[in-house]
C-alpha positions in Angstrom: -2.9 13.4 7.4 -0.2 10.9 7.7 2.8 10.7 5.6 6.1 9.0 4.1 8.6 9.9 2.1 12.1 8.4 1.3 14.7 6.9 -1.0 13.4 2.8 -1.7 16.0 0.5 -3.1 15.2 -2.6 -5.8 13.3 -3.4 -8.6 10.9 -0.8 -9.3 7.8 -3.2 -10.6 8.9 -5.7 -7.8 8.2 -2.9 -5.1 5.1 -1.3 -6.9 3.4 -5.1 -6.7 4.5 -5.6 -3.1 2.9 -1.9 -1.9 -0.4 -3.2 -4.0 -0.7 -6.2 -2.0 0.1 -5.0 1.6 -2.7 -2.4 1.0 -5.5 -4.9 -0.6 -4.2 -7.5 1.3 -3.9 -5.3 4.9 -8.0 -4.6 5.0 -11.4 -6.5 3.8 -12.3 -2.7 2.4 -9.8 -1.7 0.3 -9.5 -1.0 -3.3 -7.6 0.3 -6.0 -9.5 3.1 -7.0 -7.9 5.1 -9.6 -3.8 4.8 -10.8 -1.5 6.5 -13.2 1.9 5.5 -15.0 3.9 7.7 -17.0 7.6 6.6 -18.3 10.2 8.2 -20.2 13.3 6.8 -21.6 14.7 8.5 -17.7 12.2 8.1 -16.0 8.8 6.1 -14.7 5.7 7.7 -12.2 3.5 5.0 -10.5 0.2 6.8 -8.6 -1.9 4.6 -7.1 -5.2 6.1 -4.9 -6.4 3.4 -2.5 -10.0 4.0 -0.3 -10.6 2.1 2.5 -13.4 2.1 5.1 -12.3 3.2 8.7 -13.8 2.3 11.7 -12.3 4.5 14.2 -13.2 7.7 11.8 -16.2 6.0 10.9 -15.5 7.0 7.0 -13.3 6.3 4.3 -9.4 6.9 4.3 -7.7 7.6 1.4 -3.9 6.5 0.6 -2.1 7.8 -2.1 1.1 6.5 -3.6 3.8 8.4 -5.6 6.7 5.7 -6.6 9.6 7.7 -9.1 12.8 6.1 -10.7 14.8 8.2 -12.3 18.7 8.6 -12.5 19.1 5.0 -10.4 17.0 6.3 -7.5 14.1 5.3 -6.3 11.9 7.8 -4.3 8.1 6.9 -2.2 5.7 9.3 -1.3 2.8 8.1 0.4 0.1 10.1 2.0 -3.3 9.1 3.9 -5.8 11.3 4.2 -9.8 11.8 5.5 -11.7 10.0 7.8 -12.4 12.7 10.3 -15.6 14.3 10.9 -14.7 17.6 12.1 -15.8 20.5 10.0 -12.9 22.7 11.0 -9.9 20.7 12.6 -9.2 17.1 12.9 -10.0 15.0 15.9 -9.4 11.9 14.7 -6.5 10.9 12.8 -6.0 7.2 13.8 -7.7 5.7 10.6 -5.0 7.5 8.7 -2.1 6.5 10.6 -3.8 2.4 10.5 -4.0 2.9 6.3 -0.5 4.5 6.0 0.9 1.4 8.4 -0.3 -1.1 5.9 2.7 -0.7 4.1 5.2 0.5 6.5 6.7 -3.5 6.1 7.2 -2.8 2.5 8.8 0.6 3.3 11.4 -1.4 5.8 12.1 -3.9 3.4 13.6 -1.3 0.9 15.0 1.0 2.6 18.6 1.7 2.7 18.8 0.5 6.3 17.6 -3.2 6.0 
């Protein structure tokens, strides 16, 4: 499993389109293949599941994106995940760490210290 969290600054939408392209756009495999919004006059909740396949793993990767606004703040929690082909422990987490890079660009364009 790879992971990243932290405070994003911007236009909600704005960032939501730019994370959708960097992962479509970073790999010939991957899609969009389930999402969920939910807003409230406080708040909105964009989850977006992306597969991909992985070479190194020889499988598919999951990445799973959690975008909030609420109270001005903008918070990201992405998480990759599979793509090993251990039974009990992980010996390969490369193709996790590739998916979860596709949008690392996007991360450092938002964040507080651009």
């Amino acid at each position: 499993m790879a992971k990243i969290e932290c405070e994003l600054f911007g236009n909600f939408d704005e960032i939501l389109e730019k994370f959708n392209t960097a992962v479509l756009d970073g790999s010939q495999s991957a899609a969009l293949e389930e999402f969920s919004d939910f807003v409230t006059p406080d708040m909105q909740c964009a989850i977006r599941a992306y597969e991909r396949y992985s070479w190194s793993g020889n499988g598919r990767v999951s990445l799973n994106i959690t975008l909030i606004e609420s109270g001005g703040k903008i918070f990201l929690s992405a998480i990759s995940t599979g793509g090993s082909q251990a039974v009990f422990f992980k010996l390969n987490t490369i193709g996790e760490e590739n998916f979860l890079s596709t949008i690392k660009w996007v991360v450092d364009m938002y964040s507080k210290d651009r």
